[in-house]
Biopython code that builds the backbone (N, CA, C, O; Angstrom):
import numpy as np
from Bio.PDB.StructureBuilder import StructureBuilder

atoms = [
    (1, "UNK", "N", (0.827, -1.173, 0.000)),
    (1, "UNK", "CA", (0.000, 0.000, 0.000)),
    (1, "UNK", "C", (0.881, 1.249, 0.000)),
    (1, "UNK", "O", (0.851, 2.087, -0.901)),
    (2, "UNK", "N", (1.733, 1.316, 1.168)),
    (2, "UNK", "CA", (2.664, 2.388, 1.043)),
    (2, "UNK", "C", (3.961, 2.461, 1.952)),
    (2, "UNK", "O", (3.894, 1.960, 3.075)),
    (3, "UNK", "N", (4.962, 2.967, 1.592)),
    (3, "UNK", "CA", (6.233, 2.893, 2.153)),
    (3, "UNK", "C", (7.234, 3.976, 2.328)),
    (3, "UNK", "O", (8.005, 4.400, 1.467)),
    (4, "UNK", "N", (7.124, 4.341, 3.484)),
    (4, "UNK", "CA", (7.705, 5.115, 4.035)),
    (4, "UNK", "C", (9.374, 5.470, 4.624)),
    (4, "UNK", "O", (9.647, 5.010, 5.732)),
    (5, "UNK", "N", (10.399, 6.230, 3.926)),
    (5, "UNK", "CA", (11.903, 5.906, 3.717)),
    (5, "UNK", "C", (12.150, 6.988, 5.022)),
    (5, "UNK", "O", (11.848, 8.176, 4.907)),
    (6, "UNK", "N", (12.678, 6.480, 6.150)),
    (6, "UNK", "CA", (12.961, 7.549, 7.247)),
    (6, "UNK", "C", (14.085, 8.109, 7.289)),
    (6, "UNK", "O", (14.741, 7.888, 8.307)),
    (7, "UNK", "N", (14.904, 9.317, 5.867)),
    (7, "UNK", "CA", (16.225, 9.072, 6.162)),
    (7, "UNK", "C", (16.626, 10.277, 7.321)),
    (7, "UNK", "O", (16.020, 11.235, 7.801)),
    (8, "UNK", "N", (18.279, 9.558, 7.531)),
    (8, "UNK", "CA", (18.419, 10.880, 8.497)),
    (8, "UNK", "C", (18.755, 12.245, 8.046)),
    (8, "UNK", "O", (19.385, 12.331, 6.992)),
    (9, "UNK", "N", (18.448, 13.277, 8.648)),
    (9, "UNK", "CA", (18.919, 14.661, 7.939)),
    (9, "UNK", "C", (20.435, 15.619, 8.645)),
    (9, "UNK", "O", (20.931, 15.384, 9.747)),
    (10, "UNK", "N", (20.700, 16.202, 8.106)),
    (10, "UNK", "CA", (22.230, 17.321, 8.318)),
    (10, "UNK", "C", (21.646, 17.856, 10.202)),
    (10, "UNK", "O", (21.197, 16.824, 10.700)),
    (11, "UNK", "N", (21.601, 18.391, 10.674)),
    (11, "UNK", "CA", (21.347, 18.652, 12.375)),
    (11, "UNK", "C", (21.670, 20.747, 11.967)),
    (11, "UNK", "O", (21.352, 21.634, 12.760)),
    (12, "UNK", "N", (22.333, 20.989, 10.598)),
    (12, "UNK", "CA", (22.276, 22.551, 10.409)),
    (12, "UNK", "C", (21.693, 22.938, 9.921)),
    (12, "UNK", "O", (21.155, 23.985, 10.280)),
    (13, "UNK", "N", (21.350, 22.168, 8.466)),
    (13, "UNK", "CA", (20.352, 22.321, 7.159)),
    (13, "UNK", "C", (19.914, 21.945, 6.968)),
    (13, "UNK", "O", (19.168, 22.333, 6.069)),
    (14, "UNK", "N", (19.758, 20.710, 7.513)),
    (14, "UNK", "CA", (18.392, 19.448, 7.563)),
    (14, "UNK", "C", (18.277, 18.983, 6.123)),
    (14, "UNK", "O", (17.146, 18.714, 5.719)),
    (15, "UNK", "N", (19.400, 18.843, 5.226)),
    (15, "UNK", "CA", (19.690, 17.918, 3.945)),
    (15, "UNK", "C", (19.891, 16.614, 4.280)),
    (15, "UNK", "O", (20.507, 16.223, 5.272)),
    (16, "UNK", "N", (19.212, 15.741, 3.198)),
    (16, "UNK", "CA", (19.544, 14.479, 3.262)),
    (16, "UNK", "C", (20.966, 13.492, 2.077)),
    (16, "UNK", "O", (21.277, 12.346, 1.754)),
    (17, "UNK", "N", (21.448, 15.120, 1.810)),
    (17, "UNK", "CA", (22.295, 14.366, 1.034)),
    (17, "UNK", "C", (23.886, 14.347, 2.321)),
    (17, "UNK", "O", (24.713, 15.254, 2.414)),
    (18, "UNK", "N", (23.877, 13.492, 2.853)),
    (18, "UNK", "CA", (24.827, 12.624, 3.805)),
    (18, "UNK", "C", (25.736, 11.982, 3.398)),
    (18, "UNK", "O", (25.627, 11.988, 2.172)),
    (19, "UNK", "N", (26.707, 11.339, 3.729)),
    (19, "UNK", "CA", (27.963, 10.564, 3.510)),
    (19, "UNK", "C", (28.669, 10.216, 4.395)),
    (19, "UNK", "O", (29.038, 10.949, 5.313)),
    (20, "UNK", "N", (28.963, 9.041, 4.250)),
    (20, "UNK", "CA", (29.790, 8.105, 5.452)),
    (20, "UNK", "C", (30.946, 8.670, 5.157)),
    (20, "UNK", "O", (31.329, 8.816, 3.996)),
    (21, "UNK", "N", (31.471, 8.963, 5.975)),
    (21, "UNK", "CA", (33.238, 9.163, 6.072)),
    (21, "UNK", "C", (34.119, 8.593, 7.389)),
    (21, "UNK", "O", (33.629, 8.717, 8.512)),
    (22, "UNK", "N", (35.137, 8.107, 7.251)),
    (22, "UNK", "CA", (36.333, 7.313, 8.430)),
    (22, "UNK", "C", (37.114, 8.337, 8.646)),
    (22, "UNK", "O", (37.611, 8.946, 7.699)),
    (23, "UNK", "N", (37.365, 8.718, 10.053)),
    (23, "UNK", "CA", (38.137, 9.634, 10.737)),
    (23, "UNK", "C", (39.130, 8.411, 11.402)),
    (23, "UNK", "O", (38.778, 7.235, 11.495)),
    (24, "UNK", "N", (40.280, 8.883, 11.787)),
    (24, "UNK", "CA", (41.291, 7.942, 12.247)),
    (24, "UNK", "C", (41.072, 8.383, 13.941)),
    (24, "UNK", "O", (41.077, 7.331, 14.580)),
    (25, "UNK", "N", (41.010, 8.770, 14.240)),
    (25, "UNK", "CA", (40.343, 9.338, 15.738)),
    (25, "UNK", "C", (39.309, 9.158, 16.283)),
    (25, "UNK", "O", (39.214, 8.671, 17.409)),
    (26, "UNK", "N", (38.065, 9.633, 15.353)),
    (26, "UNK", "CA", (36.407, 9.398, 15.543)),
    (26, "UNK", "C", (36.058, 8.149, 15.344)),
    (26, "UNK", "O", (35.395, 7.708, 16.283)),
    (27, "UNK", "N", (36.267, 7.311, 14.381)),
    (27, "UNK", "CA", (35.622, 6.268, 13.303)),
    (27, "UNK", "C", (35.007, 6.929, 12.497)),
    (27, "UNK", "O", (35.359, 7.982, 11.965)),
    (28, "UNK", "N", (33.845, 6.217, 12.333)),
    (28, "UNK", "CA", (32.896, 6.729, 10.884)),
    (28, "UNK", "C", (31.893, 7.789, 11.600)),
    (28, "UNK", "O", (31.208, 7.832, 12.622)),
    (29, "UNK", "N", (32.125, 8.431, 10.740)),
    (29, "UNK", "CA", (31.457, 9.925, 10.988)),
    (29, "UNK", "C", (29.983, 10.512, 9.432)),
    (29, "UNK", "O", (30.008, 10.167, 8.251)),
    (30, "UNK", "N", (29.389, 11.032, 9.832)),
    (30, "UNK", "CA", (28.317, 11.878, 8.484)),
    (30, "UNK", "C", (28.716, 13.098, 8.333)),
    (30, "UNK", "O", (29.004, 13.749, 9.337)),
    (31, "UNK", "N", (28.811, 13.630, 7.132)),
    (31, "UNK", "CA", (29.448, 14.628, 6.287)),
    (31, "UNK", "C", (28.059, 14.810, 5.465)),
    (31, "UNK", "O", (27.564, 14.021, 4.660)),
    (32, "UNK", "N", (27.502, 16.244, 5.952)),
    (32, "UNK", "CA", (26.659, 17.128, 4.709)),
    (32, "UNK", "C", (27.353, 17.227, 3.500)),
    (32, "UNK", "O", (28.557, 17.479, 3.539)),
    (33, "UNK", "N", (26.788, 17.071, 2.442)),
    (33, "UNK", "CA", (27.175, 17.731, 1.094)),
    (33, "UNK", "C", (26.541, 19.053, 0.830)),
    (33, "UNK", "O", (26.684, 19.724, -0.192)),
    (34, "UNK", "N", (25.844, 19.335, 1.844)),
    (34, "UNK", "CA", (25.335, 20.829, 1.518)),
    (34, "UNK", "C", (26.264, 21.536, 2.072)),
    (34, "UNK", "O", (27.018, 22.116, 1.291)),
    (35, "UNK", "N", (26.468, 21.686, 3.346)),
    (35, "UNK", "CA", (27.075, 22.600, 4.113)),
    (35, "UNK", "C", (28.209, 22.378, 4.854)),
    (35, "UNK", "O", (28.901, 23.232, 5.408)),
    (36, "UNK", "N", (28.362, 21.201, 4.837)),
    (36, "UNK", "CA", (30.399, 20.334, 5.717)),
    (36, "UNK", "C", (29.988, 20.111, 7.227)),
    (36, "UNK", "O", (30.840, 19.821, 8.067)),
    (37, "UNK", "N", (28.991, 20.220, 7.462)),
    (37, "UNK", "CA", (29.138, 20.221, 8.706)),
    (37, "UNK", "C", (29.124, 18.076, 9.142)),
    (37, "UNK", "O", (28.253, 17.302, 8.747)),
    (38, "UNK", "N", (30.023, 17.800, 9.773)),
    (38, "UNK", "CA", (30.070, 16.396, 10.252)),
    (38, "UNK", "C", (29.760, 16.304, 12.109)),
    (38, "UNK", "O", (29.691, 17.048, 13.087)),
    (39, "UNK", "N", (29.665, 15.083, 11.796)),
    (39, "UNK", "CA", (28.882, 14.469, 13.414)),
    (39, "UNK", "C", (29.786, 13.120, 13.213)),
    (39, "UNK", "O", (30.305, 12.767, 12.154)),
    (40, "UNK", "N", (29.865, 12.352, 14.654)),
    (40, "UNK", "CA", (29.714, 11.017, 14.771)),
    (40, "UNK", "C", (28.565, 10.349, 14.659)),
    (40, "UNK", "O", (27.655, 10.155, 15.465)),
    (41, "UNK", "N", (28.759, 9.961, 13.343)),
    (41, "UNK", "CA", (27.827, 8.871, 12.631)),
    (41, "UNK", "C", (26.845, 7.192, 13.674)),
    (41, "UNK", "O", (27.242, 6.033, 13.791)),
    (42, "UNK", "N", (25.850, 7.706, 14.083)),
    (42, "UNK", "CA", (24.989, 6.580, 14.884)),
    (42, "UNK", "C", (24.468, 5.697, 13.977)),
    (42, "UNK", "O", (24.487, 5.944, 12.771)),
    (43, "UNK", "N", (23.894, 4.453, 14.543)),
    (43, "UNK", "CA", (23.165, 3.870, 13.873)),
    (43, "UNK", "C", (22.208, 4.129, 12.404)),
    (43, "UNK", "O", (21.933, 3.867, 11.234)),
    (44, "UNK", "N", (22.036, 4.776, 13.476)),
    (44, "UNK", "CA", (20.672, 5.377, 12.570)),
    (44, "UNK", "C", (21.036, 6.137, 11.319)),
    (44, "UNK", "O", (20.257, 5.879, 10.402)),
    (45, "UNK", "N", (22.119, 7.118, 10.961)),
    (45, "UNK", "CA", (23.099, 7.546, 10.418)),
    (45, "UNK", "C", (23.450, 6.022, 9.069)),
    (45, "UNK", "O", (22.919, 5.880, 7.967)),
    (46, "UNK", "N", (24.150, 5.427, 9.519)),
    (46, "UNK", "CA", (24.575, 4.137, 8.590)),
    (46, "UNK", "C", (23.107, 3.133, 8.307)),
    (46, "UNK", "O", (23.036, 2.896, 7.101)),
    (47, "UNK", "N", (22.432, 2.763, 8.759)),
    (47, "UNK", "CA", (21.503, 2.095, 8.528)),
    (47, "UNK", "C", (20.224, 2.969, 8.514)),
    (47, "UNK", "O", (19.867, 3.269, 9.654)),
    (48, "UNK", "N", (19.417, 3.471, 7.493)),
    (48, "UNK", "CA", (18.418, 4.350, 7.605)),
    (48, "UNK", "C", (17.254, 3.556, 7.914)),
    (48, "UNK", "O", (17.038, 2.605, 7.163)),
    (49, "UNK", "N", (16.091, 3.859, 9.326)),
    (49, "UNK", "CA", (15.095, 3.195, 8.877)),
    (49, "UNK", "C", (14.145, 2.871, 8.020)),
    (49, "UNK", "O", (13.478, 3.861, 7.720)),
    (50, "UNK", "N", (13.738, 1.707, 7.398)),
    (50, "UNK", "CA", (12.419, 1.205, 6.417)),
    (50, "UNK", "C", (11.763, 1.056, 6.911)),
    (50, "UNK", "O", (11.947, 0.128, 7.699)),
    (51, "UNK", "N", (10.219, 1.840, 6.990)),
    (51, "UNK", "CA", (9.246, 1.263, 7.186)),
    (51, "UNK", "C", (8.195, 0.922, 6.206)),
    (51, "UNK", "O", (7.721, 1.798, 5.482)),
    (52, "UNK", "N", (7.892, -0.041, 6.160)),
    (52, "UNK", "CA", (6.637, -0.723, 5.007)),
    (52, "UNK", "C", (5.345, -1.246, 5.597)),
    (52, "UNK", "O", (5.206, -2.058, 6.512)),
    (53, "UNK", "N", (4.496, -0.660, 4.936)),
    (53, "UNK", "CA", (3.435, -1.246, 5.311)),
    (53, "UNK", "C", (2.839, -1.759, 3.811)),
    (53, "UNK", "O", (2.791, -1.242, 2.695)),
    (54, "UNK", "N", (2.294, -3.414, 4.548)),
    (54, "UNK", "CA", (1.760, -3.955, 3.666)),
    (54, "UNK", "C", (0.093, -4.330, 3.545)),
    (54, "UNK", "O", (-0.354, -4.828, 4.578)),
    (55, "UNK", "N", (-0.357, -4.252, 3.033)),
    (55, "UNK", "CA", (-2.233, -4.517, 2.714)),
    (55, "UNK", "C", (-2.362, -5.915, 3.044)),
    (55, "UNK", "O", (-1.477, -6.616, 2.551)),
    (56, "UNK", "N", (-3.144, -6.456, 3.680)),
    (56, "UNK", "CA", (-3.301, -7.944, 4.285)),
    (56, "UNK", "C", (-4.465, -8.198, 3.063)),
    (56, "UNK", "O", (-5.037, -9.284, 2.971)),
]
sb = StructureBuilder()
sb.init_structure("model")
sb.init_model(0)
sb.init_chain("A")
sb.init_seg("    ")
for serial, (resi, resn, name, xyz) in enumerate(atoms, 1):
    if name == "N":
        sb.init_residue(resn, " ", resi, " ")
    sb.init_atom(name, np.array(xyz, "f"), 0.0, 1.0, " ", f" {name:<3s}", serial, name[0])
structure = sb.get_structure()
């Protein structure tokens, strides 16, 4: 019926264009392509939630 993509957004500009990046200090970290601003990358970050709903 319908399916819903929960991705995560930037925390400055609230873009979803994101990117995994490896810091030798941090680990894997998210990098805006809008604006540079990076975070330490959570779960939620690397694995975006799916939710689906299906019609019985």
């Amino acid at each position: 019926m319908s399916s819903l993509l929960d991705f995560p957004t930037c925390f400055v500009c609230r873009s979803v264009e994101l990117e995994i990046i490896s810091n030798d200090e941090l680990g894997l970290m998210s990098l805006c392509q809008e604006c540079g601003y990076s975070w330490i990358a959570t779960m939620d970050d690397i694995a975006p939630t799916i939710i689906k709903t299906i019609a019985s």
